[in-house]
C-alpha positions in Angstrom: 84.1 73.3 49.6 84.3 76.6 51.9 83.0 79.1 49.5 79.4 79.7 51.0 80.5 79.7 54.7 82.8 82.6 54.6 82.4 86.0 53.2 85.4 88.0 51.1 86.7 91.6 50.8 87.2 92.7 47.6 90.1 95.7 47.5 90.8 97.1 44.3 91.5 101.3 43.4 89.7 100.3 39.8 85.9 99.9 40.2 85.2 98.1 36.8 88.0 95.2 38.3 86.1 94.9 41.5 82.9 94.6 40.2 83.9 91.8 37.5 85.7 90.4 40.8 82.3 90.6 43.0 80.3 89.1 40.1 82.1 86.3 39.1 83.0 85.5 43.1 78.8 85.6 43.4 78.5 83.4 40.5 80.2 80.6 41.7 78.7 81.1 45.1 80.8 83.1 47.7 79.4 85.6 49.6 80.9 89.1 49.1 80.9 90.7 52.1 81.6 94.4 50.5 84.5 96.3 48.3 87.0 98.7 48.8 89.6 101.1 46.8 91.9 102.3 49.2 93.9 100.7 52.1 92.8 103.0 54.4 88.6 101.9 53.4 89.7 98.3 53.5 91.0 98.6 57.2 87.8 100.1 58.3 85.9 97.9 56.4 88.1 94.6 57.8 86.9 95.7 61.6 83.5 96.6 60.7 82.5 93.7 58.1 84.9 91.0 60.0 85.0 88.9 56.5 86.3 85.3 56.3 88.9 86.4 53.4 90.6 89.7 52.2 91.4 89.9 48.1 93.3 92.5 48.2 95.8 94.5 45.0 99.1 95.6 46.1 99.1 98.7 44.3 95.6 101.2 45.7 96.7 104.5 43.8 99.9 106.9 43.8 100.9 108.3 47.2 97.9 106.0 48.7 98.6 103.7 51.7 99.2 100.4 49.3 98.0 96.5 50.1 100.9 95.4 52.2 100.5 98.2 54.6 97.4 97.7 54.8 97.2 93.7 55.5 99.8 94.5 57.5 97.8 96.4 60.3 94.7 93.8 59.5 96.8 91.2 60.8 98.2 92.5 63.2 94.7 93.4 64.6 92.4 90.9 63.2 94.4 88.2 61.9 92.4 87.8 58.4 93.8 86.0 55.8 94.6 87.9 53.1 95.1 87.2 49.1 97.6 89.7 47.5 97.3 90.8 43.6 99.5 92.5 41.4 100.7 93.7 38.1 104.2 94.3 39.4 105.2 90.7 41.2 108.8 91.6 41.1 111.4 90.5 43.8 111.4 93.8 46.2 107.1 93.7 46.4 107.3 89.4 46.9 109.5 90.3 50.0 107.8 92.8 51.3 104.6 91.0 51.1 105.8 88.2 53.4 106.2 91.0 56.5 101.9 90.6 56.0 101.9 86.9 56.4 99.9 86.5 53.3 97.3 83.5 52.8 98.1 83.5 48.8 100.0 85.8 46.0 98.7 86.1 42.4 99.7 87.4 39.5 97.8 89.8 37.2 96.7 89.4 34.8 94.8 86.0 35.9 92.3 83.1 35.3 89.6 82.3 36.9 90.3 79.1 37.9 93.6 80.1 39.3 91.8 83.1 41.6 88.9 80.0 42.7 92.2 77.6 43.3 93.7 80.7 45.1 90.8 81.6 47.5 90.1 78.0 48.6 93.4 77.3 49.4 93.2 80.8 51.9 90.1 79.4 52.9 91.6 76.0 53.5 94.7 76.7 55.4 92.6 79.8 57.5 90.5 77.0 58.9 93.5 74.8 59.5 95.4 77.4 61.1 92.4 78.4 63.3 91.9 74.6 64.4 95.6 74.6 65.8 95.3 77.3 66.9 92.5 76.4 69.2 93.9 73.3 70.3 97.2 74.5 71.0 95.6 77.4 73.1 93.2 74.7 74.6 96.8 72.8 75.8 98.6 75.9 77.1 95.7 76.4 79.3 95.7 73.3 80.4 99.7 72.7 81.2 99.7 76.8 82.4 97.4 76.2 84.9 97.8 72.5 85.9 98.5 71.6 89.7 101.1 69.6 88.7 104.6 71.2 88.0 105.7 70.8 83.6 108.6 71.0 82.1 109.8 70.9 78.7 113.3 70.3 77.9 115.5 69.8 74.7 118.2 67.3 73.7 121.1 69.3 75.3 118.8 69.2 78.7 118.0 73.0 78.3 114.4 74.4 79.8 112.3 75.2 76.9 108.8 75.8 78.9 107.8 75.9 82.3 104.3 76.9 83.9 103.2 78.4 86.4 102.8 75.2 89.0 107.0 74.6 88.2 107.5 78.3 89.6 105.4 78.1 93.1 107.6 74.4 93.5 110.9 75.4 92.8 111.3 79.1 93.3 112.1 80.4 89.8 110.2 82.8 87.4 110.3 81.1 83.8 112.2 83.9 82.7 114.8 83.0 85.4 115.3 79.1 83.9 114.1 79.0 80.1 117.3 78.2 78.4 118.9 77.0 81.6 120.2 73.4 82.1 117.6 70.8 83.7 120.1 70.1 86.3 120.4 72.7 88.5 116.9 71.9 89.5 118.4 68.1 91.1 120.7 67.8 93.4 123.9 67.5 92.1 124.6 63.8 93.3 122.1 62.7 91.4 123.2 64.5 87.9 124.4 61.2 86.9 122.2 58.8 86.8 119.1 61.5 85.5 122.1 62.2 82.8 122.1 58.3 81.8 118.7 57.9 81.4 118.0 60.7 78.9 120.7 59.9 76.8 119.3 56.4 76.8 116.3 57.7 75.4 118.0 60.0 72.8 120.1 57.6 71.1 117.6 55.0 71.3 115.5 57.3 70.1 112.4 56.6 71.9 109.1 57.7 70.9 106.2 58.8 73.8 107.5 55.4 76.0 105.4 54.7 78.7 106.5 57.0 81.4 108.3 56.0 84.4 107.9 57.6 88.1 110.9 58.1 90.1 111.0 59.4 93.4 114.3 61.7 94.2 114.9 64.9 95.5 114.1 68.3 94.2 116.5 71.8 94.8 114.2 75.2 95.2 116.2 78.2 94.1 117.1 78.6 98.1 119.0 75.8 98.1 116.2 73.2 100.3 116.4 70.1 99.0 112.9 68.3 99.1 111.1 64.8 98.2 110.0 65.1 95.0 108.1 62.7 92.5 108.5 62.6 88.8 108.3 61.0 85.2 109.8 61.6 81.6 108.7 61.0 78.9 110.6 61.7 75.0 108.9 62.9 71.8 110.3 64.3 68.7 109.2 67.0 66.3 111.2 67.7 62.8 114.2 65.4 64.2 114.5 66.8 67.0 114.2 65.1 70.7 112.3 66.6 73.7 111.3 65.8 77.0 108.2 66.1 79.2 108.8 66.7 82.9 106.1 66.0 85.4 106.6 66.8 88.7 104.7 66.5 92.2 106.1 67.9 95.6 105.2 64.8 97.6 106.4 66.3 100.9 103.2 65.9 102.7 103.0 62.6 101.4 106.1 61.6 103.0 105.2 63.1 106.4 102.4 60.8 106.2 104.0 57.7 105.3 106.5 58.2 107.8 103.4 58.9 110.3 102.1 55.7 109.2 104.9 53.8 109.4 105.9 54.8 113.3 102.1 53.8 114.4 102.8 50.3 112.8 106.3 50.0 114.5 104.8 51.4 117.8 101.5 49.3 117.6 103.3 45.8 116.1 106.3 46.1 118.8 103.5 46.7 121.6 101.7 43.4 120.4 104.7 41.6 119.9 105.7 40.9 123.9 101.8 39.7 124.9 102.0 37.3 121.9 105.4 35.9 122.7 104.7 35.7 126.2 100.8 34.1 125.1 102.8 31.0 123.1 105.1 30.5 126.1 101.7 29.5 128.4 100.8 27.3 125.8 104.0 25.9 125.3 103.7 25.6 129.2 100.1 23.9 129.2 100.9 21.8 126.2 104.1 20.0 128.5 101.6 19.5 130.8 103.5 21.2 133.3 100.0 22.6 135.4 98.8 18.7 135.0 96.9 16.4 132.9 94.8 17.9 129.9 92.1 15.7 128.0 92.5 15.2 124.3 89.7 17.8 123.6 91.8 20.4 125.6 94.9 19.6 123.9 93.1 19.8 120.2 92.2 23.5 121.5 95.9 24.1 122.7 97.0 23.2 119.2 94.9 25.6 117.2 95.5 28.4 120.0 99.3 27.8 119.1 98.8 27.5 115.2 96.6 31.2 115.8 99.5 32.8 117.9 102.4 31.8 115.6 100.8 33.3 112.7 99.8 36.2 114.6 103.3 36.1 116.1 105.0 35.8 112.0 102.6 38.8 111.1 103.5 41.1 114.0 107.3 40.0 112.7 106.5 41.3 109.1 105.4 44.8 110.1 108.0 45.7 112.3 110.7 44.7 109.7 108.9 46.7 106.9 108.8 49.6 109.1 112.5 48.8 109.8 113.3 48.4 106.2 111.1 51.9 105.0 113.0 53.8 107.5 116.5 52.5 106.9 117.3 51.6 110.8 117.7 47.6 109.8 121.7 47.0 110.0 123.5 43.8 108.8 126.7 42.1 110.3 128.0 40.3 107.4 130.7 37.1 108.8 131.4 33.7 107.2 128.6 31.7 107.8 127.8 27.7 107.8 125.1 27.8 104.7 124.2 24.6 105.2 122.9 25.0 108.9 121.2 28.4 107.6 119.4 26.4 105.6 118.7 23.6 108.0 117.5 26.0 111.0 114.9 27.3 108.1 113.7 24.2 107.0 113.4 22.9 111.1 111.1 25.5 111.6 108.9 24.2 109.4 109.2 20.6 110.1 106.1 20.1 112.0 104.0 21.5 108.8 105.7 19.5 106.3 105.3 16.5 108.4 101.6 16.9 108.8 100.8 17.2 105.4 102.9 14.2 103.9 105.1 16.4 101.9 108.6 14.8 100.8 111.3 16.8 102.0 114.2 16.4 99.0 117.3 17.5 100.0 120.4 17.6 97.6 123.9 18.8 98.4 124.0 18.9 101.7 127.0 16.9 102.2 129.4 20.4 101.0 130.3 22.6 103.5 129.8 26.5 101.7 130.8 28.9 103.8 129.6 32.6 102.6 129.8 35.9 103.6 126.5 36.9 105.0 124.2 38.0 107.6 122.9 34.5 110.0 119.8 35.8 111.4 118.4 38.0 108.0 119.6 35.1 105.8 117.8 32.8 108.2 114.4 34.8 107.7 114.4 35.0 104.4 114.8 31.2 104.0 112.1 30.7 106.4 109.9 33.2 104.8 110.6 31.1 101.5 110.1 27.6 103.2 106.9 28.8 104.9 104.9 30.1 101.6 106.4 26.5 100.0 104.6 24.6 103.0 101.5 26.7 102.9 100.6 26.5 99.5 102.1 22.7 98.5 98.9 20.4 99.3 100.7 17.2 97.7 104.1 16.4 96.5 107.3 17.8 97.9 109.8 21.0 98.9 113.2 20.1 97.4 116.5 21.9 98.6 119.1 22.4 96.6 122.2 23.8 97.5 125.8 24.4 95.2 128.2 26.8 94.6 129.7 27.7 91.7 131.6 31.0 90.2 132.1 32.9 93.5 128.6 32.7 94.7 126.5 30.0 96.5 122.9 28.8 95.8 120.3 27.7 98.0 117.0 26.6 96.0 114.0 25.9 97.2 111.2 24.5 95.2 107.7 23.1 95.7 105.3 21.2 93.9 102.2 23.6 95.2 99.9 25.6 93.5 102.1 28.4 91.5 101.8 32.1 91.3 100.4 33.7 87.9 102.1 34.8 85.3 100.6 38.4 85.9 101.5 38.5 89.1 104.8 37.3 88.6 106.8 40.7 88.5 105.1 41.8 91.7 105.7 39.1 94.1 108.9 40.6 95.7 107.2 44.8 96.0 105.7 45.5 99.0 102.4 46.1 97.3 101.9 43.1 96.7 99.7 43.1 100.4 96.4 44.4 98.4 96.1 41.5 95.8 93.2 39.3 96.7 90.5 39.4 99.3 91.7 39.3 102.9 92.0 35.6 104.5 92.7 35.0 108.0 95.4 32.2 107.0 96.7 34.3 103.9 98.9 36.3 106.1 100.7 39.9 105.6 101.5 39.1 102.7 105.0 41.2 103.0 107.2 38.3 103.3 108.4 37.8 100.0 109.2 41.6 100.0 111.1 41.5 103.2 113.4 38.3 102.1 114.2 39.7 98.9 115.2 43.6 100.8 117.2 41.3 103.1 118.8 39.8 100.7 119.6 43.2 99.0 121.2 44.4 102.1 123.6 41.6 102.2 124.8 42.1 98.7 122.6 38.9 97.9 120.0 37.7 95.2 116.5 36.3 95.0 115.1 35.3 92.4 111.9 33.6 91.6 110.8 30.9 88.7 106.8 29.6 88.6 104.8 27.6 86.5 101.2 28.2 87.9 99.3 24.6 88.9 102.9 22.9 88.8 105.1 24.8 91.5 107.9 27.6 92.5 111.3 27.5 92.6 113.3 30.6 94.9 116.7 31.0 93.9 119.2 32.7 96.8 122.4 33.6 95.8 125.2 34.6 98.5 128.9 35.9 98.0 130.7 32.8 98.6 133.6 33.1 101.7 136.7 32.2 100.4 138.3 30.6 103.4 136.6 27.9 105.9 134.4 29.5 108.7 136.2 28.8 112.0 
């Protein structure tokens, strides 16, 4: 119950009804806060008393400012809830009573259970009203004044809201976009496939789905075009579908990335030459071309050589991400032998798979595919494949399998090594994939799943991955077959 926490107005022009009104209202425990016979009293008294709840009679004397006039300036000014009575309920007074937004309407004459039912009800839905209020008040502060650009729009893809971080990002005053299409804030190549997604969302009908950030560009109100990050996400109120746009300028970001990425190109293409030119001397020493070496030495030659190749395959890996994250990597697609692709990438692991006693299984090798591809990037990314086989295989074998079958060819290559978890999984092929696990000086970049598979999306391939950890992988390439005989 409410009763004893707020206090109540009582506004009647007859003093004998507001006095039974006062006593039985004390009886059952409300506070009266005072009375009133006019409108004009009641107004003063509403801003000086500040009560919880108004009762207040329509009809406060001839040629007197009545109730609904009244309420009407107290809620304008103080918003408090206000309980209309009257002997004369007819159409004209009920619908002028709404223009006071009125917490309750009764009837005279009346029980007193229905004016106790009456005033906590008022009571009731103040409180209610009050607590949204709050927390709606509590939100707009928080989206108005957020760092991070907001958007609302509806199902036709119409701006609904827009703070003040959306304005300072793309140029426009609210007033300038609300009721304006979404669109005109995205370049228009890219109208499409923002338009796909959201009716995807309406017609599934998608409740808050977890949402997704896209990076694309952003149009100011000048006409700049700028880097922009940004998710959606869909809720729906009464039947009807909105959206929630949030929006970062990443500009800065960018400049920083792309700072990053020309120190790696610059450092790793400084330390490839000295590496290259390193394994040649021991390549040199190993032939024993400066003389005669004792075992001991020639142990030490070998480890120096196993160091600098791995070195050498990491220096490899940076340069072709910065490469890839800059867009400079181009690909000369010809028919191509598959089968002595494949063969040059298992050959350069030979040596490994040699000295650790794995089977090599090879089956269909006797076709000759010819596909349309890139030698040298189809080459790596076999060899990246082959190498992680090698490294993490301790026993068993690394099968391939080539075939070719509906206007594509197949080259898979399986092992019998450790597995990759089932978490990790979806992953394996994303470039972040370099910050799982502690570092390890023979774990490697760690980037060379990621390149394979972007060279494989640059040739208009597929890579594909299936693992069951403790039991093995198995790396599935698909290349556009060629449909005549390389020469």
């Amino acid at each position: 119950m409410l009763k004893k926490d707020k206090s109540i107005l009582v506004v009647d022009d007859d003093a004998l009804i507001a006095s039974q009104i006062q006593a039985y209202l004390e009886g059952k425990g409300y506070r009266v806060a005072g009375l009133a016979k006019s409108g004009k009293e009641a107004i003063e008294k509403a801003r000086t008393l500040k009560p919880g709840l108004i009762f207040m009679d329509i009809m406060l004397g001839t040629g007197q400012m009545d109730g609904i006039t009244a309420a009407e300036i107290i809620h304008r000014e103080l918003e408090i809830p206000v309980i209309f009575v009257t002997a004369y309920g007819s159409g004209e007074t009920v619908d002028r009573a709404k223009t006071a937004d009125p917490a309750g309407f009764i009837n005279k004459p009346f029980t007193e259970q229905e004016l106790e039912t009456a005033i906590e009800l008022a009571l009731y839905r103040e409180d209610r009203r009050r607590e949204l209020q709050t927390s709606e008040e509590r939100y707009r502060s928080v989206v108005a004044f957020s760092v991070e650009a907001i958007l609302i729009i509806d199902m036709q893809m119409r701006i609904v809201f827009w703070n003040q971080a959306a304005s300072g990002m793309f140029g426009y005053a609210a007033l300038e976009v609300e009721g304006k299409p979404f669109l005109r804030l995205i370049p228009e190549t890219l109208h499409r496939g923002l338009s796909v997604e959201l009716d995807r969302m309406v017609l599934t009908e998608e409740k808050n789905p977890v949402a997704r950030t896209t990076e694309t560009l952003g149009l100011r109100k000048d006409g700049y075009e700028f880097p922009m990050e940004f998710s959606i996400s869909s809720w729906i109120i009464r039947d009807e579908i909105f959206f929630t746009v949030n929006a970062r300028d990443i500009t800065d970001r960018k400049k920083v990335e792309q700072m990053k990425t020309d120190f790696v190109s610059l450092v790793s293409h400084q330390l490839k030459t000295p590496v290259a030119g390193l394994l040649g001397c021991i390549d040199n020493l190993m032939s024993l071309i400066p003389g005669p070496l004792t075992k001991e030495q020639m142990e030490y030659l070998r480890m120096m050589k196993d160091i600098s190749r791995r070195n050498y395959r990491n220096i490899s890996d940076l340069l072709n991400v910065s490469r890839i994250e800059r867009g400079i990597i181009d690909v000369d697609i010809k028919p191509v032998n598959l089968k002595k692709v494949a063969a040059a990438a298992v050959r350069e692991h030979l040596a490994r798979i040699r000295e650790k006693r794995l089977a090599l299984l090879l089956e269909g090798w006797r076709e000759q595919i010819t596909v349309l591809a890139d030698a040298s990037k189809l080459f790596e990314a076999m060899s990246n494949i082959v190498h992680n086989a090698v490294k993490f295989t301790d026993e068993g074998h690394i099968g391939l399998r080539i075939k070719a079958e509906d206007g594509m060819a197949s080259v898979e290559i399986e092992d019998t090594g450790s597995g990759i978890p089932v978490e990790l999984q979806g992953y394996v092929f994303k470039r972040d994939m370099i910050l799982q696990g502690p570092p390890s000086p023979n774990r490697g970049t760690g980037l060379g799943l990621f390149i394979s598979k972007e060279f494989m999306n640059l040739q208009k391939g597929e890579l594909d991955l299936v693992s069951v950890p403790g039991e093995g992988s198995c790396f599935t390439f698909r290349v556009p077959l060629h449909q005549q005989p390389a020469e």
